[in-house]
N, C-alpha and C positions, 0 to 999 in steps of 0.2 A: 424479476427486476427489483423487487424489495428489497431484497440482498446487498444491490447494489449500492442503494437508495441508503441503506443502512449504513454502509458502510464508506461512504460520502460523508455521510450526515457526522460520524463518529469521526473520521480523519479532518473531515474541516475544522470542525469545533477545535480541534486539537491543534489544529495548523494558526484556526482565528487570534489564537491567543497571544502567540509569537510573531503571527506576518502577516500585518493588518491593510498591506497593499494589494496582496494580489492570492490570500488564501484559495481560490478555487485553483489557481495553477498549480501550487501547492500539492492539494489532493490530488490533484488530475495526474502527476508525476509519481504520487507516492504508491496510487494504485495502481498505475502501469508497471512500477517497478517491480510490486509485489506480484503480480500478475506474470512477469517477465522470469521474475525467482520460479515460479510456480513451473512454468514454461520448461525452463532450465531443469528444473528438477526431473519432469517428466521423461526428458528427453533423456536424462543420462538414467534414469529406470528401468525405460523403455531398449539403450543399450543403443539407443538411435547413432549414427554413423557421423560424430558432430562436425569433422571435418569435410565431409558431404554440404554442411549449411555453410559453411564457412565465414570467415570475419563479418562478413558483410551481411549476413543473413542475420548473424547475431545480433547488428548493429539495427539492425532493420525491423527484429523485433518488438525494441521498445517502442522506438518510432510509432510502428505502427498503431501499438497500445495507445499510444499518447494521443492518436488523430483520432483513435475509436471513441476513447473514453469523452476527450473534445466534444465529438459528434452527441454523444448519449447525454454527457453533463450540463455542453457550455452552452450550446448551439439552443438558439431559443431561449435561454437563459432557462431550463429545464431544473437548475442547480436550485435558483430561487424559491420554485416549488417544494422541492427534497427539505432547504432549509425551514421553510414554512410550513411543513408538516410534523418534521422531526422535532422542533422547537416545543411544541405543543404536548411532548409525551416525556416521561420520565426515561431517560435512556442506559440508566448504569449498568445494565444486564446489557445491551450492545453495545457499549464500552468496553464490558469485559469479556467479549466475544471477539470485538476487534481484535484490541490487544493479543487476546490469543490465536487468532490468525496471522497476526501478523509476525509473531515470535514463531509460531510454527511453518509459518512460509520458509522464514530465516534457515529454522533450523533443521527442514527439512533440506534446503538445500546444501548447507556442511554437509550435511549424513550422506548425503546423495553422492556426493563429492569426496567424502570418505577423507574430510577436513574436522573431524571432530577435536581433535586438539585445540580449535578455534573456535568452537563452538562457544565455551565457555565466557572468551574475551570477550564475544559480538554478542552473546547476550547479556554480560553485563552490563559491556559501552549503551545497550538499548534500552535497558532499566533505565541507567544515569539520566540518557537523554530525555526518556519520558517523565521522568519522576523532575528533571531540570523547567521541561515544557510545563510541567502541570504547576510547579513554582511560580515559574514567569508571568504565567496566565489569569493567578489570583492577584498578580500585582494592580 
């Protein structure tokens, strides 16, 4: 569950900076998503039979991420804790774990996809964005 805990802790801060309304939905979305890439990936590795899941399966996936992670983060207000712990520790070594999770989720899923021509754009566009958020944040 530290993992998890970590990587909360690393996407809120990152989220707190820019969306000071409702940051834990934020993260709760960003890890479903990444979580749902990870999904995707597997799937097309594994050779799985994607129209067998069809539209709605796919659609179902995130969803379902988004109620779990709910359940584990929000429920209970369990998030406040994670904040309240992580605060207290120096964290740049899981920042720069995140981040690379998270470019590698990405970029696992081009390769997977066998969209690597695109690989390129989408990890720059993510540079941009993070290097834009990390701007914003010190304002």
């Amino acid at each position: 569950m530290k993992v998890l805990d970590i990587l909360f802790y690393v996407l809120y801060s990152t989220s707190n900076k820019t969306n000071k309304s409702i940051p834990e939905w934020s993260t709760i979305i960003a890890i479903s998503i990444l979580f749902s890439f990870n999904i995707f990936s597997l799937f097309v590795l594994f050779n799985v039979n994607i129209e067998s899941i069809g539209k709605k399966g796919f659609q179902l996936i995130p969803i379902i991420l988004i109620g779990l992670n709910w359940n584990l983060f929000l429920k209970k207000k369990r998030y406040l804790k994670i904040l309240e712990n992580y605060s207290k520790q120096k964290t740049i070594l899981y920042t720069i774990i995140v981040i690379l999770y998270v470019i590698l989720s990405i970029s696992f899923l081009f390769i997977a996809l066998e969209m690597i021509a695109y690989l390129g754009l989408v990890l720059i566009s993510l540079t941009v964005i993070i290097i834009i958020a990390q701007i914003m944040g010190e304002k």
